[in-house]
C-alpha distance (Angstrom), angle and dihedral (degrees) to the residues before:
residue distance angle dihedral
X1 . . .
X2 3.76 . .
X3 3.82 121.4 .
X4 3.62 95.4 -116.0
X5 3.92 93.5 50.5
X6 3.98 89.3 45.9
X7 3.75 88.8 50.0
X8 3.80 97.4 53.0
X9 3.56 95.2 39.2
X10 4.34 85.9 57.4
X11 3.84 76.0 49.6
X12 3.03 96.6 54.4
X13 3.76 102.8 36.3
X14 4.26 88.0 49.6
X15 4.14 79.7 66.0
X16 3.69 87.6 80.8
X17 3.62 99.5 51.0
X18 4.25 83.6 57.6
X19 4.29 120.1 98.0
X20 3.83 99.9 -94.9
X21 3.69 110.0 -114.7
X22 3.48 122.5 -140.6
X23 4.39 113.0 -77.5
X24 3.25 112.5 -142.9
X25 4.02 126.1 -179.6
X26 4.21 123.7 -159.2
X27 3.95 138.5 165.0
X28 3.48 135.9 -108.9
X29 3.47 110.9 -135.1
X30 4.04 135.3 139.7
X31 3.70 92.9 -124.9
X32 3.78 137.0 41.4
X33 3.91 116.3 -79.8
X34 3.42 118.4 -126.7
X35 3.44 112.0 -93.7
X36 4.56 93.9 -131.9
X37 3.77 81.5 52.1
X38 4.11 97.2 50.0
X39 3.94 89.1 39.6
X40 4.28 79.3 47.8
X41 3.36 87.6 48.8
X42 3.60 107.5 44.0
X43 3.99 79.8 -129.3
X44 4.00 100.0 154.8
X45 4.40 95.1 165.9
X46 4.00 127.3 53.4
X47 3.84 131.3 -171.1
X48 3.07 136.1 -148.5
X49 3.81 131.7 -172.2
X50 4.02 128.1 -145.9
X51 3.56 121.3 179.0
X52 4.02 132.8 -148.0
X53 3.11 131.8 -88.2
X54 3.56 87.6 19.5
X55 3.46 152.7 82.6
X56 4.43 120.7 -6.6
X57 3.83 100.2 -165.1
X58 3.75 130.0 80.0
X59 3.78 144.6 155.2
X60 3.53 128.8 -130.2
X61 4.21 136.5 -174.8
X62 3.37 114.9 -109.8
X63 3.66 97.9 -139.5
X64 3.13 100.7 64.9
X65 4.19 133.5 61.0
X66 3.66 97.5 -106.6
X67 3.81 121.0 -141.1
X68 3.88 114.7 -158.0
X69 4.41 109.3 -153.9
X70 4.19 109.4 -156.2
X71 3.56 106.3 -164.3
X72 3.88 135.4 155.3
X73 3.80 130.1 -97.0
X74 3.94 79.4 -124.2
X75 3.91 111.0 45.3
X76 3.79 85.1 -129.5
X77 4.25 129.4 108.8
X78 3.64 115.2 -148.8
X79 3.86 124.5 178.0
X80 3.82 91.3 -131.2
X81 3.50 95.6 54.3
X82 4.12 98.3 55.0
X83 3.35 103.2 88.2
X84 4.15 95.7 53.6
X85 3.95 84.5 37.8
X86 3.86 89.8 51.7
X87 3.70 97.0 36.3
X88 3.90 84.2 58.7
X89 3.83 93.9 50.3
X90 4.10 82.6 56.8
X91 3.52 91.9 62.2
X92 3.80 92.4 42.7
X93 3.41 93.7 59.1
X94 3.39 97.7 53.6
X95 3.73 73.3 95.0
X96 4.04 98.5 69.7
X97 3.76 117.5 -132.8
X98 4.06 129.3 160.8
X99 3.82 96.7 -130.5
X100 3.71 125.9 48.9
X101 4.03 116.3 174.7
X102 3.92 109.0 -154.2
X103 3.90 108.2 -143.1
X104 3.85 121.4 -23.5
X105 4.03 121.7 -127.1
X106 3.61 102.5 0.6
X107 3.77 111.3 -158.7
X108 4.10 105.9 -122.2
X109 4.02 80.9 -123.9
X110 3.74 89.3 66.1
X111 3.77 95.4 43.8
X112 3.86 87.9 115.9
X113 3.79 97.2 47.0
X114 4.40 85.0 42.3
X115 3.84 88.8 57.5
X116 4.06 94.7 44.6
X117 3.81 82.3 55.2
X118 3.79 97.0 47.0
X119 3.66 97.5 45.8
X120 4.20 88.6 45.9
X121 3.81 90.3 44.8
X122 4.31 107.3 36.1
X123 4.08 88.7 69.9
X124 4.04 92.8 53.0
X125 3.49 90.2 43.7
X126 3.76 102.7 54.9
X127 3.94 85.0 37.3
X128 3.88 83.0 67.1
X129 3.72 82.3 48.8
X130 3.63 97.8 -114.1
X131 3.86 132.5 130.3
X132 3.78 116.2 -109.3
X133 3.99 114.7 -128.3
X134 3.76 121.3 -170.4
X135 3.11 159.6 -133.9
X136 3.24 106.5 -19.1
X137 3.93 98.5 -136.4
X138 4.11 124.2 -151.4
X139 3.71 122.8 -160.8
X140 3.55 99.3 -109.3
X141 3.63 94.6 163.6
X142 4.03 133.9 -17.6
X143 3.80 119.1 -33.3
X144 4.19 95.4 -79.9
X145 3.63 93.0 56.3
X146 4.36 90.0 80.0
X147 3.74 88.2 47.9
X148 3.69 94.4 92.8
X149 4.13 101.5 54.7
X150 4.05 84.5 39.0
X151 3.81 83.9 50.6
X152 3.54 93.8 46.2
X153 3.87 98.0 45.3
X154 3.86 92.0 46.9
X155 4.34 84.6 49.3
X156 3.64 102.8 42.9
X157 3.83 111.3 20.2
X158 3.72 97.9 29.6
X159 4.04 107.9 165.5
X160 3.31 84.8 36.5
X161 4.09 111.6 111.9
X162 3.50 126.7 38.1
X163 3.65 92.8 -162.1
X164 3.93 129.3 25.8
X165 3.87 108.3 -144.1
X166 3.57 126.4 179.4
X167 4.26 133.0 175.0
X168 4.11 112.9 -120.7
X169 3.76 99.2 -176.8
X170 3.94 110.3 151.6
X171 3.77 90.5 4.0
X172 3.93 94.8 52.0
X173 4.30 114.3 135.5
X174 3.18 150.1 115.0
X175 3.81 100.5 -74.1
X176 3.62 98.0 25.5
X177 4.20 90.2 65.3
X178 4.34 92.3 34.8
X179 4.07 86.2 51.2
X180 3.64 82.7 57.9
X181 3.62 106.3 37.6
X182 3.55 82.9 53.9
X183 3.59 106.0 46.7
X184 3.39 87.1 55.7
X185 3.92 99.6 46.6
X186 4.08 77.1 59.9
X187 3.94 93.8 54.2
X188 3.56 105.2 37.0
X189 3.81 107.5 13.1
X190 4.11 119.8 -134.7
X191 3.47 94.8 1.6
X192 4.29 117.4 138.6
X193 3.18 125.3 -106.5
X194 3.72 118.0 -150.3
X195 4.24 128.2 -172.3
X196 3.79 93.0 -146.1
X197 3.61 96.3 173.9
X198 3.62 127.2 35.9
X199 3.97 144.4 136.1
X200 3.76 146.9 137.8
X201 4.27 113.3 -130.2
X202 3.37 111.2 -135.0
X203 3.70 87.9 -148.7
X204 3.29 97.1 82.8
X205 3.67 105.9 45.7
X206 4.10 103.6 6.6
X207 3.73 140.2 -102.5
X208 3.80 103.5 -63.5
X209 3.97 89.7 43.0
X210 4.06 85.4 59.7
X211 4.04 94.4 44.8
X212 3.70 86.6 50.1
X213 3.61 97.4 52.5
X214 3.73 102.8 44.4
X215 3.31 87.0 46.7
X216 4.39 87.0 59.4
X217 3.69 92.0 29.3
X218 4.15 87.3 60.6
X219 3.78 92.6 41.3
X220 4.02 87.6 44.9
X221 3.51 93.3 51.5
X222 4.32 96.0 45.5
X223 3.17 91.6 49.1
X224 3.95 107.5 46.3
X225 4.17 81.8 50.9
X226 3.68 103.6 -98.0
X227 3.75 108.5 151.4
X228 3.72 105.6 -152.7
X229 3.89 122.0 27.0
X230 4.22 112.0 -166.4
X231 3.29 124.9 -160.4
X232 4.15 114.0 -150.7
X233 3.24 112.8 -128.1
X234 3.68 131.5 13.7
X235 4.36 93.6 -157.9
X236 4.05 119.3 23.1
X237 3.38 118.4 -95.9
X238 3.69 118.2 -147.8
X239 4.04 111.1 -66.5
X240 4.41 89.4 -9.5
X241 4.17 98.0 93.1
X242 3.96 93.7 -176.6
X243 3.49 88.6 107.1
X244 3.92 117.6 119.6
X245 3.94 87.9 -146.2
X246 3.56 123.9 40.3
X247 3.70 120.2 -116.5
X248 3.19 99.9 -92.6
X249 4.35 88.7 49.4
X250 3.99 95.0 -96.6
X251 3.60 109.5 147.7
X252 3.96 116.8 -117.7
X253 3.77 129.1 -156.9
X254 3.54 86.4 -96.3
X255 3.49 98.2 74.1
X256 3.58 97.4 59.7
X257 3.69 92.7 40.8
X258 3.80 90.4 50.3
X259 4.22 94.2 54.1
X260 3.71 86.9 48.3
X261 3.50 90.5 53.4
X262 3.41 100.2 48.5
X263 3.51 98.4 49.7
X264 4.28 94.3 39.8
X265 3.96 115.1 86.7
X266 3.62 95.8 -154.1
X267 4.26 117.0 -156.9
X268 3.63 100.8 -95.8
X269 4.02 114.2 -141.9
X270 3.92 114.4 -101.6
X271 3.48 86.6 -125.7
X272 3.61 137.0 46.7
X273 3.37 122.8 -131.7
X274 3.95 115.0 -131.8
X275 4.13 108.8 -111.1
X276 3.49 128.1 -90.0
X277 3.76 120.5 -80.7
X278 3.91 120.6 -105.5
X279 3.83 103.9 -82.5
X280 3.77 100.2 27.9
X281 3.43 95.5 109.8
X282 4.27 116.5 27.4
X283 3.94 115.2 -164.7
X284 3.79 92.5 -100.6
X285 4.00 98.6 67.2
X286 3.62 138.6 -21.1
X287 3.72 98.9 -89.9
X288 4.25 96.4 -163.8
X289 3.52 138.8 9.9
X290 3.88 103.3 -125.0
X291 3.58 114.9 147.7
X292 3.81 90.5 5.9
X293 4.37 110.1 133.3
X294 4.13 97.5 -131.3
């Protein structure tokens, strides 16, 4: 086994010896949930998404922690946007909420531009009294290729982030989300680490593959020492079959299979298994089960 594998694999492994912190699970969804389907559920966090240069207002359930997502119309971070960006988020948050996420799926080509952002943006946010959350990382490739914008936030906006979050998808398991709860216990020390988007489609491989998987892809994400695990969306939305409901509000397998999982504190292996190679999983279907807890 190669040094660097052994080492994060210790890493990872040392997670278990570590106080549990509370798990939480939410939805991603444009508009409040009900509150009889997050009680249902067992759904305790909601986000909600704004985009820039756009609109300031939104409405959130009260039941639930709400999460607020400020992205760009583009997807991209550049350093001579931040200050309109950030002088946006002010007005946003004339609307208070505890959790703000900064950007979502920064390209690693617009790390610079991502940190000019975060460093403009993390002092308005706390003024508004709100925890900053960031970035927002996709699986672009195996489990090293977010090192370097982790890296770089740790290096050259350090106090930044109060929580780390990052989005699995097809590369969600056991050792994929420990790798990365570890890696960034090494960079940053206790910070949280949330999963704030998430989901199987049930498109691709039908409605008892989904239930199975959120069901493994909660239970991955408890027990590698994620804090909050999202599911995006609660209802389908046009060809994206994450959804919970359909899109016409017809409950799938999912649902039930989510509420058990959230409530269900599954007996985590004693040792974590390292994550999946790049090209185990593609974004079509899961292609293998390594690292999954069955």
């Amino acid at each position: 086994m190669p040094a660097a594998r052994a080492a994060l694999i210790a890493l990872a492994v040392g997670l278990l010896a570590q106080p549990a912190q509370a798990f939480r699970v939410g939805i991603v969804n444009p508009t409040p949930v009900p509150a009889a389907i997050s009680a249902e559920l067992g759904s305790s966090v909601q986000r909600y998404d704004l985009t820039w240069p756009g609109p300031t207002e939104f409405v959130t359930a009260p039941d639930t922690t709400a999460v607020l997502a400020l992205r760009t119309e583009s997807g991209h971070y550049y350093a001579k946007d931040a200050p309109a960006f950030c002088a946006w988020v002010n007005q946003v948050l004339a609307h208070p909420v505890p959790y703000v996420i900064i950007g979502n799926e920064p390209r690693r080509a617009d790390t610079a531009g991502y940190l000019a952002t975060l460093r403009a943006c993390a002092p308005l946010v706390r003024a508004h009294g709100a925890k900053v959350v960031g970035p927002g990382l996709h699986p672009a490739g195996p489990v090293t290729y977010l090192w370097p914008i982790i890296d770089a936030i740790a290096t050259g906006c350090r106090g930044c982030l109060d929580v780390v979050d990052f989005h699995p998808y097809w590369y969600s398991s056991l050792g994929y989300d420990a790798a990365i709860v570890a890696h960034v216990r090494q960079v940053f020390g206790n910070l949280p680490v949330w999963i704030t988007e998430d989901g199987e489609r049930s498109s691709v491989a039908g409605d008892a593959y989904q239930a199975q998987q959120v069901g493994l892809d909660i239970a991955a994400a408890r027990c590698a020492g994620v804090a909050v695990w999202m599911n995006f969306m609660l209802n389908d939305a046009g060809s994206w079959s994450s959804g919970l409901l359909t899109d016409k509000g017809i409950r799938k397998p999912a649902f039930d299979a989510f509420a058990r999982a959230a409530r269900s504190a599954p007996p985590c292996p004693k040792q974590m298994p390292p994550p999946p190679r790049a090209g185990r999983f593609t974004n079509a279907v899961h292609q293998g089960q390594t690292g999954r807890i069955r």
